[in-house]
N, C-alpha and C positions, 0 to 999 in steps of 0.2 A: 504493500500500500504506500510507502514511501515517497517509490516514484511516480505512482498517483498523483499523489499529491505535491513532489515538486513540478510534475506536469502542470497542474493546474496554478499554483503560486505562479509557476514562470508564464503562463500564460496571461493571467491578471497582470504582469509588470507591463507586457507587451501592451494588452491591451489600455492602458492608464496611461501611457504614451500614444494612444493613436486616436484619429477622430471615428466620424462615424461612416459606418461606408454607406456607399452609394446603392447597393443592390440587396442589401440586407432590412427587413423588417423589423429586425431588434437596432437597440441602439447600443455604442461601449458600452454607456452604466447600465444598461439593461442583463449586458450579455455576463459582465463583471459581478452583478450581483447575483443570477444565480449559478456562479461557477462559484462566489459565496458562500451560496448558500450545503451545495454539495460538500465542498470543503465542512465547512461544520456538521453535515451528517457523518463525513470519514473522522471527524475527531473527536464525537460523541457516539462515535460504533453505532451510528444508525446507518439504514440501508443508504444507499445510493440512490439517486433516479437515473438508471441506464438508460433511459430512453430521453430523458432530457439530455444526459452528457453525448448518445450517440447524435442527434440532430444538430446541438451544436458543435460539433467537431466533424458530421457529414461533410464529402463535398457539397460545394456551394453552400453549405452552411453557414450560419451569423457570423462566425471564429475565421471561417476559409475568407469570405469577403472582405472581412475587414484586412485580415494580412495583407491578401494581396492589394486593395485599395492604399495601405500603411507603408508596403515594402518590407513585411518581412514573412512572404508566404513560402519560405521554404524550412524557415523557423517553424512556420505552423508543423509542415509533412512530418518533423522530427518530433514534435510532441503528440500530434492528434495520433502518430503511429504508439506509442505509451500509453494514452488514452486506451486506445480499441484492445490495447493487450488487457484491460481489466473488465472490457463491456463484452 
């Protein structure tokens, strides 16, 4: 669970550095706060929402757009691949 979760920490840096993308539905603070909130269920040993963290981490997903819109969508492919190793 570890790197779960510095997947997701490193993800929120990225994201709090970037605006909001052009092609995505959600917004940053949208996207930041339920990767939040996830985070808090891994460090109160409660379940996950896998199907929250698989959509945001899908291609073209909230997390995919916004990288590539930010400049750093190849930073996303090294974590979102972390991610799916737990989903």
């Amino acid at each position: 669970m570890d790197n779960l979760i510095n997947a997701l920490q490193e993800t929120i840096q990225f994201l709090q550095d970037s605006q909001d993308p052009i092609y995505s539905h959600l917004t940053v603070a949208e996207i930041i706060q339920q990767l939040e909130k996830e985070l808090a269920n891994i460090k109160n040993s409660q379940p996950i929402d896998k199907n929250r963290l698989s959509l945001l981490f899908a291609p073209t997903g909230g997390i995919q757009e916004t990288s590539i819109d930010n400049g750093w969508g190849q930073e996303f492919l090294e974590l979102s691949s972390v991610v799916d190793n737990y989903l």
